[in-house]
N, C-alpha and C positions, 0 to 999 in steps of 0.2 A: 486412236492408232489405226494405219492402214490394217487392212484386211491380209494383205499378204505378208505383212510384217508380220501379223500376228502367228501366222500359219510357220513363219521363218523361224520365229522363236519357240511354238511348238515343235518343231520337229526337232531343235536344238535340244528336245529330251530326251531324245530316243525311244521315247515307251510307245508299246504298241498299241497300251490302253489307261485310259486316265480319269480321272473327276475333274468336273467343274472346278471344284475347289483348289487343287493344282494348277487351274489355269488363274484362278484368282491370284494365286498367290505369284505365281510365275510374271504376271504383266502388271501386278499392283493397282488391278481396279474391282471394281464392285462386281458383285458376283449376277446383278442384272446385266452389266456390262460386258462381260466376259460371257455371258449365256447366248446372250445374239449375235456374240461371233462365231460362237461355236456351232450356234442356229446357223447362220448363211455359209458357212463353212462346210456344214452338211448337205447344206441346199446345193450347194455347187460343188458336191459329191468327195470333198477332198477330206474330210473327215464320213463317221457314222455314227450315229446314237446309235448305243446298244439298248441303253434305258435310263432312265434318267437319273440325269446327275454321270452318267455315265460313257466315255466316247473314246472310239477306235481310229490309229491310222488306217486308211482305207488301203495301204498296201502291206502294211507293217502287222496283219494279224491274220491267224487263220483260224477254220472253228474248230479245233480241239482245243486250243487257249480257252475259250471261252469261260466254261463252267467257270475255273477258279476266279475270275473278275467278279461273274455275275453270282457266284455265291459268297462272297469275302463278305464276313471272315470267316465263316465255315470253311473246312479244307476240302478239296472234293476229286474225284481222279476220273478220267475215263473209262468207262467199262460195257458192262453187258452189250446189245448187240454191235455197238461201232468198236470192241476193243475185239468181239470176235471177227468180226471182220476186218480188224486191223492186223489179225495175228491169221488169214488165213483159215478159221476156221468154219466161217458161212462164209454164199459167194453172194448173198442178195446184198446190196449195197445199202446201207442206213441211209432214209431223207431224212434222220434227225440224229442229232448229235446227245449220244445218250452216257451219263456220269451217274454218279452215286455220291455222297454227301452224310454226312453225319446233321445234317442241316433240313429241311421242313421240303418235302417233295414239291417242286416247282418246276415248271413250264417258261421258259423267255423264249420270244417271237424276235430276233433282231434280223437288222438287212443280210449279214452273214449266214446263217444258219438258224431253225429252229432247236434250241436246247432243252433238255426233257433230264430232269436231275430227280434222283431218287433217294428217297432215306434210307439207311441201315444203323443199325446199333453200333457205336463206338468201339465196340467188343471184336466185330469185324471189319472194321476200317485200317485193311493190311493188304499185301499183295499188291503192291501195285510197282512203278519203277519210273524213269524219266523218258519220256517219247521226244520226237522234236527239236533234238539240238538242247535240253531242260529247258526248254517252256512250257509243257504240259506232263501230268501226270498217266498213266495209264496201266489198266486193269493188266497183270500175266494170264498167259493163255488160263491159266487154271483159276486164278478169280474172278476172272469174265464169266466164265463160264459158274461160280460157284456163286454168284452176285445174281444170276439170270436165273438160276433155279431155285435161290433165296426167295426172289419177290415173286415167284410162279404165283402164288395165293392173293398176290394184290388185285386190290380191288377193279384196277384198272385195265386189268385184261390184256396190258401190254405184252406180258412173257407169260402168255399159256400155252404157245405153240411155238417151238424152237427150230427156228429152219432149218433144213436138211445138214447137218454135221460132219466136220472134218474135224477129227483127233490128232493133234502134232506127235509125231511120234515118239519126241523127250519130254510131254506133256508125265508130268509127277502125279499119276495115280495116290500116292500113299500122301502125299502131300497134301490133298484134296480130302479125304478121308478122313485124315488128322485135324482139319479146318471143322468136320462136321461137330466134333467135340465143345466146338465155342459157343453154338448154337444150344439155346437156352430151353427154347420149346422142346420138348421130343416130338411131340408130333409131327413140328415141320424138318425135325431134323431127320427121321424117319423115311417123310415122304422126301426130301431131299438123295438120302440114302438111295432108295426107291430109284430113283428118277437118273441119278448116275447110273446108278448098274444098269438100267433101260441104252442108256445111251451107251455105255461101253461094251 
């Protein structure tokens, strides 16, 4: 099949992001078959591997979509610094597109954006809402912020220093406070305790 045929009838999906195995079944050939079109397809910029097995319309996607593709099926929302800076609350602009997951902390490098996806316990996998038109999930001012001084302790260093902060002013104190309860360790619930009241 031509090459722009093929592309004719991708887009005749709509999706903004898809598996190999989709296009397998979509054009009814072999999944070597379908991989090398998907290869020169990308090569001449009209698709993008995200990762493999994995591919974006190249105008059809933005990176806040991302995380939920690239960790499926874990469920996973936008938060800590790119949801405070989504809500206004830091003015430094994220170079990486940062989520939370109930899923194995992970790093994707794709042509879109770099993604930086963090674990937390099940127990706090809440707060979040639809961004986007519902194509992506995202952290409320107050679990951004309560997800950011969750992992302060991670080993990674990424949230030990919280840049310069803007409080919304219908930002739910008691809301927040109520959340420290679900929090298992006392310790970190403590130092989290701690760490609000510095900030507020």
């Amino acid at each position: 099949m031509q090459l722009s045929k093929v592309f004719a009838k991708i887009k005749e999906l709509k999706q903004p992001v898809f598996q190999t195995r989709d296009i397998v079944a979509l054009l009814d050939q072999s999944t070597t078959t379908a991989s090398k079109s998907l290869a020169r397809l990308a090569t001449d910029k009209h698709l993008l591997r995200l990762s493999k097995g994995l591919w974006a319309m190249a105008d059809r996607v933005e990176p806040f979509m991302l995380p939920s593709f690239l960790m499926a099926p874990f469920s996973c929302y936008i938060s800590l610094q790119s949801a405070l800076y989504h809500h206004g609350m830091i003015e430094q602009i994220p170079e990486i597109v940062y989520a939370v997951s109930c899923g194995r902390t992970k790093t994707f490098n794709t042509p879109i954006a770099t993604v930086s996806v963090h674990h937390i316990p099940s127990a706090l996998f809440f707060g979040y809402q639809e961004g986007g038109k519902n194509t992506f999930k995202i952290a409320t001012p107050e679990k951004a912020l309560f997800d950011f001084l969750y992992l302060k302790p991670a080993k990674t260093r990424l949230f030990t220093k919280l840049p310069e902060l803007t409080i919304p002013s219908n930002f739910n104190h008691k809301l927040f406070l109520q959340w420290l309860t679900k929090i298992k360790s006392p310790s970190r619930r403590v130092m989290m305790e701690n760490s609000f009241g510095i900030l507020m």
